[in-house]
C-alpha positions as CSV (number, residue, x, y, z in Angstrom):
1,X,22.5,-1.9,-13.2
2,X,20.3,0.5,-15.6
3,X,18.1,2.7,-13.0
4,X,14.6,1.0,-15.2
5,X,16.3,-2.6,-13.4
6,X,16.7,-0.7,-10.0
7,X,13.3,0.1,-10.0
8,X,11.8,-2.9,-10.8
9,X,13.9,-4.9,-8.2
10,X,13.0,-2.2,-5.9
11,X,9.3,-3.0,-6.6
12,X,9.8,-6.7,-6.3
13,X,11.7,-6.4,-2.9
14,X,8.2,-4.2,-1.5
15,X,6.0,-6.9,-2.8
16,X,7.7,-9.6,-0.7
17,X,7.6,-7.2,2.3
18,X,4.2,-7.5,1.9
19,X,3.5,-11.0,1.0
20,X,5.5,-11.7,4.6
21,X,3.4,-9.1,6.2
22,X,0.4,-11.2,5.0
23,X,2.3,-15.0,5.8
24,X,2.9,-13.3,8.9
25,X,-0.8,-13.0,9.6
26,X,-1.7,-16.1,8.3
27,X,0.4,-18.2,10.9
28,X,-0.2,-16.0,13.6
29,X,-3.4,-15.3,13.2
30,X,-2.8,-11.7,14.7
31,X,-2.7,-8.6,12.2
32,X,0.7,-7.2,12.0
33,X,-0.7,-3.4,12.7
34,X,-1.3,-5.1,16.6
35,X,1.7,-7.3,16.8
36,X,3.9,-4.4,15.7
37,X,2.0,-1.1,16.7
38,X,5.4,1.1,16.4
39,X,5.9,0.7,13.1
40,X,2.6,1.7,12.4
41,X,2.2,4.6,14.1
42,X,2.5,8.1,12.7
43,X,5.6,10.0,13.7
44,X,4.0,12.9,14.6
45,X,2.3,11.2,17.5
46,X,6.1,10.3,18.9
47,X,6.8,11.9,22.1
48,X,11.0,12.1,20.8
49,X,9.6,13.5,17.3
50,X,7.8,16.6,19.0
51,X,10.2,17.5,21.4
52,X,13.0,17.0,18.3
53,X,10.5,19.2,16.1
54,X,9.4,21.8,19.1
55,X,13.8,22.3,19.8
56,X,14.5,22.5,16.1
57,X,12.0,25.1,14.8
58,X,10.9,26.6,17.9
59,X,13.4,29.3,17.7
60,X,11.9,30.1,13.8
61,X,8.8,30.9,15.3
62,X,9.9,33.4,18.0
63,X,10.3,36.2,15.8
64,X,7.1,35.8,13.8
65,X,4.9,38.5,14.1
66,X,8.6,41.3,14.5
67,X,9.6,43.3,11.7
């Protein structure tokens, strides 16, 4: 498949992820942001993302400031 074809399937597959999203609210009549609230929240604010962050460039910020 050319890469211009990958593309636009790509862009066809993200607009049925988001027609579902909206189905999804229509029969539920719940937003998908409450009935899913992990996917939607930023991965900064996870408590296994800091601690991952904080372990892997903690040790790059010990010697700032020495030279």
């Amino acid at each position: 498949m050319a890469l211009q074809e990958r593309e636009l399937l790509n862009g066809r597959v993200a607009m049925l992820a988001v027609a579902s999203y909206v189905a999804t609210e229509f029969v539920t009549r719940m937003p998908v942001v409450k009935a899913t609230p992990l996917l939607f929240e930023p991965l900064i604010f996870s408590p296994w993302f800091r601690s991952f962050m904080d372990a892997s460039f903690g040790a790059a910020g010990m010697g700032a400031g020495r030279m």
